[in-house]
N, C-alpha and C positions, 0 to 999 in steps of 0.2 A: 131328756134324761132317761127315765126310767121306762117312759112309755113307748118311746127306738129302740131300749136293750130287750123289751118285752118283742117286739114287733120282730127285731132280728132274730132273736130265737124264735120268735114261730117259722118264720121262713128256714131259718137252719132245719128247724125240725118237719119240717113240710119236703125240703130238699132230699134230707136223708130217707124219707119215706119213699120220694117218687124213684130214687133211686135202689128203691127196692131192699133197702137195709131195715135193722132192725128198728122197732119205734124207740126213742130216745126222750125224755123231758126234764127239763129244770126244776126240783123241787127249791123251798126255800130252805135257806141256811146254805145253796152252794152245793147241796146233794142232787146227783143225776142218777134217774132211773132209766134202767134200759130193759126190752124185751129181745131178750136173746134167743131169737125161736130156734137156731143153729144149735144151740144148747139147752135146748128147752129150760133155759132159767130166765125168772127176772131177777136185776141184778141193782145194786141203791152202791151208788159209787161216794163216798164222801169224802170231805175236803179233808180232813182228818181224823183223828181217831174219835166214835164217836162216846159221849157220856156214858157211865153207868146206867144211868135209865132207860138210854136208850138202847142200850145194848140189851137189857133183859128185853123189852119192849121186843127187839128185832130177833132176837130168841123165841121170845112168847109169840108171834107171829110166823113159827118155822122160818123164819133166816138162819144159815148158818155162813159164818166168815170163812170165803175161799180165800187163801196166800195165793196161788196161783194165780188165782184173779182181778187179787187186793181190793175184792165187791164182797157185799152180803150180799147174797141169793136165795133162792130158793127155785123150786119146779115152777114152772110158766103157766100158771093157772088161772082163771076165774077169782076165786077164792086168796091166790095170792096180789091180785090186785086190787080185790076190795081192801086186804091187808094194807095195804100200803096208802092208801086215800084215807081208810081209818086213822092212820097213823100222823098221816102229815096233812090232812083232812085238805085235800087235792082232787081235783077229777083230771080219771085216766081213763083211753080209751079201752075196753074189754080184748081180751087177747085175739076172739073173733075176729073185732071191729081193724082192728090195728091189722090185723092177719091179710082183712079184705082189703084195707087201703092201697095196704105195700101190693097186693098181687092185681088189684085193679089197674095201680100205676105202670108194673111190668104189662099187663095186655095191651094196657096203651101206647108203650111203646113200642110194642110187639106188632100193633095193627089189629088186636083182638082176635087172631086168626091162631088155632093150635097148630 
């Protein structure tokens, strides 16, 4: 049950990484967070529209609701991903960290060679 849909999302999300995309994870309640480094935002995608509290919450932690994007965001920082572990008290990897995975996996593909 639960411990296959966990296991497949890590692989889902180990995939999207090796292929060089942005870092992506499941938080609970069915909201996915994404690092959008193409847009230098991180972005919390939710299943619907979310509470009042959570909304001041995702306010009080600089998110603001893109329509364009139909995500809260914010700039792709440090600081906005401790936001975000605060919040849904989650571990995420640091914008660094995620930064080096996805470009470790492209040199690997690459043969490591510029």
């Amino acid at each position: 049950g639960r411990l296959v849909e966990e296991q497949a999302k890590d692989a889902r999300s180990a995939q999207a990484q090796t292929a060089g995309q942005d870092f992506e994870q499941g938080l609970p309640g069915g909201i996915t967070v994404t690092y959008n480094t193409e847009d230098d935002r991180i972005q919390l995608a939710f299943p619907g529209r979310p509470t009042p509290d959570r909304i001041s919450q995702l306010k009080g932690a600089g998110f603001r609701w893109s329509p364009s994007n139909g995500v809260w965001q914010r700039q792709l920082t440090d600081n906005a991903v401790w936001a975000v572990r605060r919040m849904f008290e989650v571990e995420l990897p640091t914008v660094v960290a995620a930064a080096t995975a996805a470009a470790r996996s492209e040199m690997d593909k690459s043969g490591g060679e510029e």
